[in-house]
C-alpha positions in Angstrom: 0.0 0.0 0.0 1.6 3.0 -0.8 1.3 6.4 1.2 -0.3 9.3 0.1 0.7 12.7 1.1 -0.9 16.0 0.4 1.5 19.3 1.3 -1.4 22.1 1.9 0.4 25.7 1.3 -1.8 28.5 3.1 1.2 31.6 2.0 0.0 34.5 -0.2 3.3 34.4 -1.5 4.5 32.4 -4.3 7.6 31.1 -4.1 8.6 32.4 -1.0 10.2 30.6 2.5 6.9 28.5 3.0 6.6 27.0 -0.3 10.7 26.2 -0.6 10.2 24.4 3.0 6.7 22.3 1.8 8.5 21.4 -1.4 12.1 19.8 0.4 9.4 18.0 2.1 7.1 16.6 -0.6 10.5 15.7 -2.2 11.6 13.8 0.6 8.2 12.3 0.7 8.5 11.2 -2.8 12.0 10.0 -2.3 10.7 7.7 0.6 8.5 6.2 -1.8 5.4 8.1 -1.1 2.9 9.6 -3.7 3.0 13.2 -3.1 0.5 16.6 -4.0 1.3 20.1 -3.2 -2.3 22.3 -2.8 -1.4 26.2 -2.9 -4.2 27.9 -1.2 -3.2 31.1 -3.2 -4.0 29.3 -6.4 -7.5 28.3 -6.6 -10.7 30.0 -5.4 -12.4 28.9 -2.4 -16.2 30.9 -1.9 -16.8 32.2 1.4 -19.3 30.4 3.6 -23.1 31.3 2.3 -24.9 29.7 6.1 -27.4 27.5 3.3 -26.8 24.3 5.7 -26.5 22.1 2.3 -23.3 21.0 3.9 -26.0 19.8 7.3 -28.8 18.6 4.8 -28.8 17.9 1.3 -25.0 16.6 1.1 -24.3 13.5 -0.8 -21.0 11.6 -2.2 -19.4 14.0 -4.6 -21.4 17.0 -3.9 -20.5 18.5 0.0 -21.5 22.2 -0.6 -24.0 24.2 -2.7 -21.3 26.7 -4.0 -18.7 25.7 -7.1 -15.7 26.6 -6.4 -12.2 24.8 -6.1 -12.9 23.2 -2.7 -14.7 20.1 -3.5 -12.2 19.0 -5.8 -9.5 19.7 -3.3 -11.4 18.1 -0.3 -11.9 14.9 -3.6 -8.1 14.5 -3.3 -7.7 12.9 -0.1 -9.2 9.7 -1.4 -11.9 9.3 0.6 -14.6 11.1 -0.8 
């Protein structure tokens, strides 16, 4: 079974100390052996919180909140979902 590791960048700056620190990581991950994914925050659109409660009552496999934005496919990547 191989590992799975996702490096979740929360910086506003690209490039910068953060991003050099997550990457020696994922590389060593990858090095190990380990599958390896680098999310960067910064880079994909994530809707602020509406209050509908779809996420309380109408969620299903696939579909975890009402607005379209990059989360679902980032929350997707884990596996899991």
């Amino acid at each position: 079974m191989a590992y799975k590791i996702m490096g979740i960048s929360g910086s506003p700056v690209t490039d910068g100390n953060l991003d050099t620190f997550l990457a020696s990581i994922m590389e060593m991950a990858v090095e190990k052996g380990m599958e390896a994914e680098t999310v960067s925050l910064s880079k994909i659109e994530i809707k602020n919180c509406i209050h509908c409660n779809f996420c309380l009552v109408k969620q299903k496999p696939g579909k975890y909140c009402s607005l379209e934005d990059d989360a679902q496919p980032t929350i997707r990547k884990d596996g899991r979902c």
